[in-house]
N, C-alpha and C positions, 0 to 999 in steps of 0.2 A: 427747775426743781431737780432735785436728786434722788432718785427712786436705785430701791435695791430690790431685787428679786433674791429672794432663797428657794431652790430646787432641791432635791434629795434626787437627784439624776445625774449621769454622767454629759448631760447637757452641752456642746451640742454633736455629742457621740452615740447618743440614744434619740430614738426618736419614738414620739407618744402624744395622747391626748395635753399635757400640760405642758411640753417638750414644744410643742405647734402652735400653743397659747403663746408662749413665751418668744419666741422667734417671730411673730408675726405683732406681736403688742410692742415688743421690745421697738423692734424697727420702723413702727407708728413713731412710739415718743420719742425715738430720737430725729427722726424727720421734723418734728414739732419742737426741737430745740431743748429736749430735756438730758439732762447725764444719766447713765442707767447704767447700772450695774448688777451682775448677775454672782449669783456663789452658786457652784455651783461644784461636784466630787470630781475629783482627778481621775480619769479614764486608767491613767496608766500606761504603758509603752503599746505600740502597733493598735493602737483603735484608729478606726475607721471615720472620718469624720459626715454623718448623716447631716446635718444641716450647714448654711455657709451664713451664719448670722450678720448684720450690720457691720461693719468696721469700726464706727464709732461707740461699740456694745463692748465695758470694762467688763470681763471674763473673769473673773477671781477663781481660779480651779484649790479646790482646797484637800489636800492628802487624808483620806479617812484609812486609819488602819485598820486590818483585814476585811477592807473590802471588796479588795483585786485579788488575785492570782490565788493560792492554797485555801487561805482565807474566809473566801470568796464563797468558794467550793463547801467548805465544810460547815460555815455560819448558815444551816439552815434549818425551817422546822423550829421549834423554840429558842434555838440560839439565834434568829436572825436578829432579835431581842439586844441581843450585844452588838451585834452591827448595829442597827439602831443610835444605839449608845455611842459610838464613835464618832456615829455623823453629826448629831447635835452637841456632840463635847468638840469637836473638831472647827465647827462651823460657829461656835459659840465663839472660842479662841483666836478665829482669825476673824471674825465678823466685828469683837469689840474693838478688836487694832485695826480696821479698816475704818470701821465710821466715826475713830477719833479726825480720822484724814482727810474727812469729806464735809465740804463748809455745808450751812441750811439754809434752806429749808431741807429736810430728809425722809424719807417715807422709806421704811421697812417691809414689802408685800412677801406673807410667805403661801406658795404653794400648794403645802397641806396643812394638813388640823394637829396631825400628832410630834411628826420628829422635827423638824424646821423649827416651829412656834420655840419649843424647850431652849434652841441658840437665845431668844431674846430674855438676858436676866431684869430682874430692879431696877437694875441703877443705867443701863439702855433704854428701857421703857420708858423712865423720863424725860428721855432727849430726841426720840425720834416721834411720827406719826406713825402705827403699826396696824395694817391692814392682813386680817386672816381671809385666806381668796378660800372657797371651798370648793376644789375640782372636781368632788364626789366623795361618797357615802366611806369615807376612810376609816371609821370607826367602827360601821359595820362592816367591812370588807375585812381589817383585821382580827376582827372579830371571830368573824367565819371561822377563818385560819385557825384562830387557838381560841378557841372557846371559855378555856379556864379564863381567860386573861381579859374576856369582855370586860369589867365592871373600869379597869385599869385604861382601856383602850377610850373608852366613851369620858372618862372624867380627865383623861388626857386633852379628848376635842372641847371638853367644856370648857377648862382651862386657857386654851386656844381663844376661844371665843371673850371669857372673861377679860382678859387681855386686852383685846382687840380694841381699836380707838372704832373700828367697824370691818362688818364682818360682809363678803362679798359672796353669794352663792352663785352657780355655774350655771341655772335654768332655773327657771319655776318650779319643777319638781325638787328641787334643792333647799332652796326657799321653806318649800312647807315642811322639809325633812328638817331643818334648822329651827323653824319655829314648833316643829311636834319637841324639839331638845328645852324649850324655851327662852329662844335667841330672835333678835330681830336681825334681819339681814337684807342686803342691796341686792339686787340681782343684776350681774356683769357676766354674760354669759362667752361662749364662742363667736365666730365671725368667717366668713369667707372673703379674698378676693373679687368679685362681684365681675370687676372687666376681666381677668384671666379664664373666668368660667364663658364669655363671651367669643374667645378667641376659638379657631379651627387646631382641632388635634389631628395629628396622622394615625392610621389605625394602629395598632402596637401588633408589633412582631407575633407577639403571642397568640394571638388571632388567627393571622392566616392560616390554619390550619382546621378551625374553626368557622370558614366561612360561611357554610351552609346547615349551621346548629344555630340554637337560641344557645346567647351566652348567658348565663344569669352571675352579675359580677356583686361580690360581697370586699367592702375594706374596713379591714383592720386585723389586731392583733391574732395572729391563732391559739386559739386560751378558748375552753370551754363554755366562759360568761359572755363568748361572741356569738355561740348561737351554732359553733361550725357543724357537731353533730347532726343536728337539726335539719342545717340545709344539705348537708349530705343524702339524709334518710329524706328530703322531697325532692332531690335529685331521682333517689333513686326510685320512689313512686311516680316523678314522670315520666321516666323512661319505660314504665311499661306501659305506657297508654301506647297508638298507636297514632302515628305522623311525623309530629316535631323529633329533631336530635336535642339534646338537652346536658348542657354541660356547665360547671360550676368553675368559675373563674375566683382563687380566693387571693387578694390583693394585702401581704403584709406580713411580716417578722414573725419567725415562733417557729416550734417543733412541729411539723407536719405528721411524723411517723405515728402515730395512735389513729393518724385521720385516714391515713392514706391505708391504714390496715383496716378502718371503718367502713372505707369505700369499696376495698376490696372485697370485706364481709357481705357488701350491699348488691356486688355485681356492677358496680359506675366506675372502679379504679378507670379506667380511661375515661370517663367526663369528668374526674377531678383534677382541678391542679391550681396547687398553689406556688404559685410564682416569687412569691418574698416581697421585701418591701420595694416601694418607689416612693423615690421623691416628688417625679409628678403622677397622679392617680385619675386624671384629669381623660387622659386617651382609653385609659379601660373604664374609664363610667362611661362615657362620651360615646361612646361604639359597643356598648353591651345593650342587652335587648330587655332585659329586668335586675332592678340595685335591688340588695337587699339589706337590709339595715335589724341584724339581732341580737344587738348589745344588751348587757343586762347595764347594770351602774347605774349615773346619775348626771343630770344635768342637758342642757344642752347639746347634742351630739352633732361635734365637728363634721365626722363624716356622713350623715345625715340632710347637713345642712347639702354638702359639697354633692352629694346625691341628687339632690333637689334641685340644683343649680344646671344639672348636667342635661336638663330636656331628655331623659329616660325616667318612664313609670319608674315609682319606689313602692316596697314590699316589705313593711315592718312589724313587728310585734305592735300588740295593743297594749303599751306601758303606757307611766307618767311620761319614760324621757322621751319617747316618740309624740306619742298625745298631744304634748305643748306645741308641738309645730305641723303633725299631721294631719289632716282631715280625712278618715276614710271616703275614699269616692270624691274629690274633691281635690286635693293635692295627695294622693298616693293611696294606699291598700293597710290597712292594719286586721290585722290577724290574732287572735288572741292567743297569750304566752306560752309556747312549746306546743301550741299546735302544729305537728305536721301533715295532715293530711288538710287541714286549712291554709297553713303555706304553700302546699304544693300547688292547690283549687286557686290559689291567689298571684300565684307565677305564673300559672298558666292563660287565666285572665288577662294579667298586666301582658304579657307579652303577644296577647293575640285581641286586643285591643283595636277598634275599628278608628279610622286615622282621625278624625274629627276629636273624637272623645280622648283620646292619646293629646292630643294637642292641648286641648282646656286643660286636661290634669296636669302635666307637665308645667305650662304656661303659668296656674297657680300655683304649683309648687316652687316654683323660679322666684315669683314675686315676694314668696317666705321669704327664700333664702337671699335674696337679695337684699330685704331688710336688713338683716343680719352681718353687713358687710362689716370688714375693720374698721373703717373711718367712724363708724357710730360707736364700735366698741371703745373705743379708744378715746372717741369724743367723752361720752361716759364715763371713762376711767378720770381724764383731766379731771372733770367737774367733780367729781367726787373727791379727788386728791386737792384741787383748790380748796374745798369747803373744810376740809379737816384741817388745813394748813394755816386757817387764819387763826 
């Protein structure tokens, strides 16, 4: 079969929650014998390449104007509206002259709900299968942003969906946010490696310096909807208890400087640091003493899962997207939302934890995440792309 992905990323020069779907699904179905093609923006000169995708993964990099260099810079705030505009006039244009080239069966999967979807016109619609994948609450996330512009951003995803030969939500929490829109949809969520979380990490450099602290290691983006405020200020209420040293290990891409002046503000500037991204994340869950998991968004969370898998207590908000996989006291700690003095009572917990009890939780939590692996994802992906294809 012939699957095409559409990304609104610089793919595989960025790396992200949909950026990880794609790299790890992709390289499923080509192992499984399928063509798979990706569209994805043209990075432009001196990017860095974040991920080393499949070899046998057709890369279409597609040129969106001003989305690099001055451009870039200045498309922001309402005008990113016109960027926008570029990617899906851009991706539209080289997407119909690609799948005239590509024999069928064909499955079109986009990404997201709002800019992607817009590439697929009329008279494509008739000839391919067109799957809207929902990676999270995109209509309310843009929404936020420009307020004016809700009514436009929501009847955008609806449209999406109308489309849609069928509509794939990211978790159960997705799911119902799809069906509160009045949509039915599939639930094709995230996945982990299963045997690489099994293997022995060395402890990371970053560590040694930290040996005789509790690490409390958090991953992902630095961006305010992660929680980092948060865990900053119950950093910095467990450092005045008396005993443990207590230091925030934050694992991933982003502006630090607002955080690191927070920390500052707190009196912890030395138990924070964030380190940037990695490719493997695997040795700082693995050798830290409490994960914490305080994503706002939607869906099934990746790193969550990859938490879970790691035999260290987890330490999460009490959400939807936590909720479907955690069980307080049972597989990990849930803390109700922007509590911090309950994050803190809950760090401290997890990390001093009697070994017996540490073990069961852990032990369940593994067994989630282990469900969860790619080969089911991706089994579920076929099955579903079979069934639309006949």
């Amino acid at each position: 079969m012939n699957i095409i992905f559409l990304l609104n990323s610089t793919f595989p020069y960025y790396s992200g929650g949909r950026e990880n779907w794609l790299f790890h699904v992709s390289k499923k179905l080509i192992y499984h014998d399928h063509t798979v093609y990706a569209m994805t923006i043209n990075p432009g000169k001196h990017a860095a390449k974040h991920y080393d995708p499949d070899p046998g993964l057709k890369l279409v990099q597609v040129f969106v104007p001003f989305y690099n260099g001055i451009g870039g810079k200045v498309l922001r705030g309402p005008l990113r509206l016109l960027k926008s505009a570029c990617v899906f006039l851009s991706f539209r244009v080289n997407l119909a002259r690609m799948e005239r080239q590509i024999c069928d069966p064909k499955v079109i999967i986009t990404l997201d709900t709002i800019v992607t979807p817009l590439a697929i016109n009329s008279e494509l619609r008739r000839r391919v299968v067109y799957v809207c994948a929902n990676k999270g609450p995109h209509a309310e996330v843009m929404a936020n942003r420009l307020k004016i512009l809700r009514p436009l951003f929501f009847k955008l995803e609806q449209r999406a969906y109308e489309l849609a030969d069928e509509v794939w939500a990211n978790g159960y929490d997705m799911e119902a946010y799809i069906d509160q829109q009045g949509y039915a949809s599939i639930m094709v969520g995230n996945g982990i490696d299963s045997r690489s979380w099994d293997d022995e990490c060395p402890i990371p450099p970053e560590f040694g310096s930290l040996m005789n602290r509790k690490k409390i290691t958090c991953i992902g983006t630095v961006l305010p909807i992660k929680g980092v405020s948060e865990a900053i200020q119950a950093i910095a209420k467990l450092s005045l208890t008396e005993g443990d040293v207590w230091d925030l290990v934050w694992v991933g891409k982003g502006d630090r400087s607002t955080y690191l002046e927070k920390a500052r503000t707190n009196g912890v500037l030395e138990h924070v640091h964030f380190i940037g991204a990695r490719k493997d994340v695997r040795p700082y869950a693995k050798h830290a003493d409490v994960l914490l998991c305080l994503s706002g968004g939607g869906g099934i969370s990746m790193a969550a899962l990859e938490c879970m898998a790691s035999s260290v207590p987890v330490v999460a908000w009490d959400t939807p997207v936590y909720r479907q996989i955690i069980r307080d006291g049972v597989s990990g700690f849930l803390v109700p939302y922007n509590d911090v003095d309950g994050l803190a009572s809950s760090i401290k917990r997890a990390a001093n934890l009697p070994e017996a009890q540490k073990e069961t939780i852990t032990k369940n939590a593994k067994e989630v995440a282990f469900s969860h692996d790619w080969e089911g994802v991706v089994s579920k992906i076929e099955s579903r792309l079979v069934d639309l294809s006949k």
